[in-house]
N, C-alpha and C positions, 0 to 999 in steps of 0.2 A: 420612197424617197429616191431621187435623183442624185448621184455625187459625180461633179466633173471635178478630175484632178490635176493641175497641172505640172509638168514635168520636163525634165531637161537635165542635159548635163553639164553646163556650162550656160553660164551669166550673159545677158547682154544681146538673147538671143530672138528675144520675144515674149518671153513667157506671162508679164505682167500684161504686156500689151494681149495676149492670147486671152488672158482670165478677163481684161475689162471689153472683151469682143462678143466672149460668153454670157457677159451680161448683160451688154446691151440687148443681143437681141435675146434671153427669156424675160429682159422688160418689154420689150416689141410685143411677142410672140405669148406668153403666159403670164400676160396682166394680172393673174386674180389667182398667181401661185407663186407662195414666201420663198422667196432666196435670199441665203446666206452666201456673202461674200468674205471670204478668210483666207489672208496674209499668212503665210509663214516663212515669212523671208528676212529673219531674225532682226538685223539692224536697218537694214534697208528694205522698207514698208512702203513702196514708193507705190504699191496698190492704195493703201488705209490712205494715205497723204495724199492722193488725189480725190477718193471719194469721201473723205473727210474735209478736204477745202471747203469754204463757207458756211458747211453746218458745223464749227467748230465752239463758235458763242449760239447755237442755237440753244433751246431748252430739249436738246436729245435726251432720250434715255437711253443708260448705259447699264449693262448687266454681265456680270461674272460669272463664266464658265467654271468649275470647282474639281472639272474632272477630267486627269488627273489632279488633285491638288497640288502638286510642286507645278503645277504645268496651267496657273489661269488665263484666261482669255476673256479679254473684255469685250463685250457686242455693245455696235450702237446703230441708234436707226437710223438710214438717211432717207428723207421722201426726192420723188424725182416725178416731175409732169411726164405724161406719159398720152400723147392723142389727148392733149389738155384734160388730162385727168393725173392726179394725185397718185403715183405709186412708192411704196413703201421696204424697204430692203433692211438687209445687216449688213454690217461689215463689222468685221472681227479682227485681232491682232494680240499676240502673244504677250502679256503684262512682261515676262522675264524676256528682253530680246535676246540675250545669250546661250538661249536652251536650242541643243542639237535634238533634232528629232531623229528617233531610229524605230523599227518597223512596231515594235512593240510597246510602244510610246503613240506610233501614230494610231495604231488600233484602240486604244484607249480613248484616244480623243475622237473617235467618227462614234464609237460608242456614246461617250458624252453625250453628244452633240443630238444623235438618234432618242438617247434617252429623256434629253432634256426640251428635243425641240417643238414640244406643245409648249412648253412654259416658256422659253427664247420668243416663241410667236407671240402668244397672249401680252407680254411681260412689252414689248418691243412695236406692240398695236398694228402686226406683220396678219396679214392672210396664211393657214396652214404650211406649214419647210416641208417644201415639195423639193426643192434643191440647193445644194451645199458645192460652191464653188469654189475652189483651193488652190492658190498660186502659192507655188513652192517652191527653194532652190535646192531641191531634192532632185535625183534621180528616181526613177519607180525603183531601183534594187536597193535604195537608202529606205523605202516606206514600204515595202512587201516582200516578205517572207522568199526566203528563194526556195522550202521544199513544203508539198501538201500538206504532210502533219505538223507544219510550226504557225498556219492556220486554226487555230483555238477556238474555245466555245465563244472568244468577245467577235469574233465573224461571223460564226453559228448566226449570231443577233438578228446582225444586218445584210446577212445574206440572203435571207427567206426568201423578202420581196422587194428588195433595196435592185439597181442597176450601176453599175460604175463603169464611170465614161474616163481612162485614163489617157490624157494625150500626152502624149512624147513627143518632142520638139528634136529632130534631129538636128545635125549638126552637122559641116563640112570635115572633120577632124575622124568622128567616130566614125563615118560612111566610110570613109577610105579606109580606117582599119576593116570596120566589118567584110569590109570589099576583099583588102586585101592580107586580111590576117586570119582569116575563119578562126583557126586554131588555138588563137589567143586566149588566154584567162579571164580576161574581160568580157570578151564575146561570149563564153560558155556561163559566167557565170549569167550574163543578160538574158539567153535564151533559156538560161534554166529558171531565171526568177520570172518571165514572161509566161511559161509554160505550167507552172505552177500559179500563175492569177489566170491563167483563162482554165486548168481543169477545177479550182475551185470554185471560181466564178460563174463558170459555165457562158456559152454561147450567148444565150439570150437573155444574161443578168451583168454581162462584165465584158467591156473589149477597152482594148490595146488600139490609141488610135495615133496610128504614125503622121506627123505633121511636118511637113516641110514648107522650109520660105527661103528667098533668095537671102535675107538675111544671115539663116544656119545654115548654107550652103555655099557662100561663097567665103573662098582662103582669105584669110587675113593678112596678109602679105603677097605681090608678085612672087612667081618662080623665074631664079636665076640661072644663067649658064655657067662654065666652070671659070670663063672670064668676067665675071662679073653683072656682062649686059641682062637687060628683062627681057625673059623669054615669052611673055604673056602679057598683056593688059589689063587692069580690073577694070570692070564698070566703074563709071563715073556714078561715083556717092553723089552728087550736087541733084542729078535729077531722078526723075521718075522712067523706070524702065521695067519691062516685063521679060521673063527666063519662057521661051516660047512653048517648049516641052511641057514646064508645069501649065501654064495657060489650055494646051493643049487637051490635056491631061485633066482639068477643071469645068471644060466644056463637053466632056463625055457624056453623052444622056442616059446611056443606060445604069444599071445600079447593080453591083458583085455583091455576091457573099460576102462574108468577113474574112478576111483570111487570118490565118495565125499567124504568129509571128515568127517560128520557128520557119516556116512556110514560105513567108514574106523575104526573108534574109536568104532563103534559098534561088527566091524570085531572082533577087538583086546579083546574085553571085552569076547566076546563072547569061543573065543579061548584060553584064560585064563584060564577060569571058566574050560570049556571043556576037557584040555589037560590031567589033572591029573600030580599024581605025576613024574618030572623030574628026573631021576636017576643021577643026576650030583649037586654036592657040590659047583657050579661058578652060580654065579648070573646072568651074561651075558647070560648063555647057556638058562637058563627059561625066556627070553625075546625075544632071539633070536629065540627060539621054539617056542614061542606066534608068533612071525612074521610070521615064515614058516605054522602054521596052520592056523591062518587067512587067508593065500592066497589060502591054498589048499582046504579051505572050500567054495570059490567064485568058482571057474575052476580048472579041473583040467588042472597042467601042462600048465596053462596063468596067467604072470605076469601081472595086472592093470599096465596101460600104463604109471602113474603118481607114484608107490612106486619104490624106485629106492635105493637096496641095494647093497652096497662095503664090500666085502667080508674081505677082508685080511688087517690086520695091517702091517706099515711098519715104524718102529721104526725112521725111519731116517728121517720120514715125521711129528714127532711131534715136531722137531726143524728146521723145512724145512725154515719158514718164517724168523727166527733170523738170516740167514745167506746172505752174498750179494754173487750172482751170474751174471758171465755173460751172461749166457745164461738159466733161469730159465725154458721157453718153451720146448728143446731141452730135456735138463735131466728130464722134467718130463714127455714127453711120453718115455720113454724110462721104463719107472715102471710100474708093475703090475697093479697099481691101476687104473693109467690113461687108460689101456687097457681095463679094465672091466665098467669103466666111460664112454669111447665113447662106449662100445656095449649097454651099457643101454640107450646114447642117440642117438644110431642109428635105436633100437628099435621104440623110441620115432619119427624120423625124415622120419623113415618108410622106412631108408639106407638097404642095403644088408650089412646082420651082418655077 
């Protein structure tokens, strides 16, 4: 089994939009392999509320996750055409939306979910749960253990022959600490809960996949001078514009190792320091620079198989969730983003890009 998890440390960033990208294309891509789609985004399910729009009077069936039992999760099926053929999914959503999950709680429920998911299939008239996809407004260090040993026999489980694809949605806020804070508490405790999911996980059953978008990279706010005036311009939110580094950085052909994460943040510090000064007044563009020379100082011209940057902003996608759709899949491969989203994971699946 397959678990992509989504992650992030701050709202508003992508993250929902990241999980229904993930599903779009393993409906594309593994027609005739059961995925489960699971919300954990307490009050605000703004996943479950879209792929639950107009199958809601349908004759679904619906089935109760039991494990934890303070902790039910209700599954239902949604069918979606797929190359004019019928495919069949879950989507799932916390019955109590008040419960905080913490790492020993989430472990509980990937168990669950492993133990039960022959009978979620059967029960749900799903093809075999080959993959379990998780939009969450967790951090990874809120859902994973920060040392080896608080890794338990309920991981033993599903660790055998399970893979975990964790993606991290960075953010303009954190980069500049990590940048320029190494030493921080935060930082240390990030690389030690990061470092601890790839020795237990291991290389070729678990990576750390740093994602970045012009979204989680650009300040929310202009910078001021001490009189007041804007020192900077934002991008014009109204339209569509591409951060050219990440673009850059997206059209690399060849394909890098994985690097770690501990590694990676070394990458960026290193690339920082390095670059000198940026000719550009936009704060995003000296981060986005940082990215592009971190990578090119590993290989040249190979993307690491786990940084996985989205070039282009598209304005219509940072109220994409608020809206109900009938066909949410559909219109979103049909966008820019989604295109450049499956060649980064076909990169990854080792697809003819």
């Amino acid at each position: 089994m397959e678990w992509h998890i989504v992650t992030g440390s701050k709202g508003g960033v992508g993250k929902t939009l990241l999980t229904l990208l993930l599903l779009a294309y393993h409906l594309e891509e593994k027609t005739n392999e059961g995925i489960l789609v699971l919300d954990l985004n307490a009050m605000n399910t703004d996943t479950v509320a879209i792929l639950r729009y107009g199958n809601l009077q349908s004759n679904s069936t619906d089935v109760t996750l039991n494990e934890p039992e303070s902790r039910m999760i209700t599954l239902r099926d949604i069918s979606y055409e797929v190359s004019s053929e019928k495919s069949t999914f879950a989507v799932g959503w916390t019955t109590n939306p008040f419960l905080v999950y913490k790492y020993h709680d989430f472990a509980d429920l990937l168990v669950g979910i492993k133990k039960h998911a022959e009978t979620i299939a059967n029960k749900l008239g799903m093809s075999p749960l080959q993959h379990v996809i998780i939009d969450s407004n967790y951090h990874f260090c809120n859902l994973f253990p920060p040392q080896d040993g608080q890794y338990d026999k309920r991981y033993q489980e599903i660790c055998a022959d399970d893979h975990f694809n964790i993606l991290f949605l960075w953010v303009y806020r954190q980069l500049k600490k990590i940048l320029e804070k190494p030493d921080d508490a935060e930082v240390k405790i990030i690389q030690q809960t990061a470092g601890a999911i790839e020795r237990v996980f291991g290389p070729n059953r678990g990576s750390i996949i740093h994602t970045y978008n012009p979204l989680g990279l650009l300040p929310t706010e202009p910078k001021k001078g001490n009189w007041g005036w804007v020192q900077e311009k934002l991008p014009n939110r109204d339209e569509d514009y591409v951060i050219e580094d990440l673009k850059k950085l997206e059209n690399l052909n060849g394909v890098g190792d994985y690097i770690k994460f501990t590694a990676w943040i070394n990458q960026l510090q290193y690339a920082k320091k390095s670059q000198g000064k940026i000719n550009s007044e936009d704060t995003h563009r000296l981060f986005s620079a940082t990215l592009y020379k971190a990578v090119q100082t590993l290989a040249e011209n190979e993307l690491p198989i786990n940084i996985f940057p989205l070039s282009i902003y598209q304005p219509a996608l940072e109220g994409y969730t608020d809206r109900e759709r009938d066909n949410v899949i559909t219109e979103l491969k049909k966008l820019e983003t989604y295109k450049n989203f499956k060649k980064l994971l076909n990169r990854k699946y080792g697809n003819e890009i």
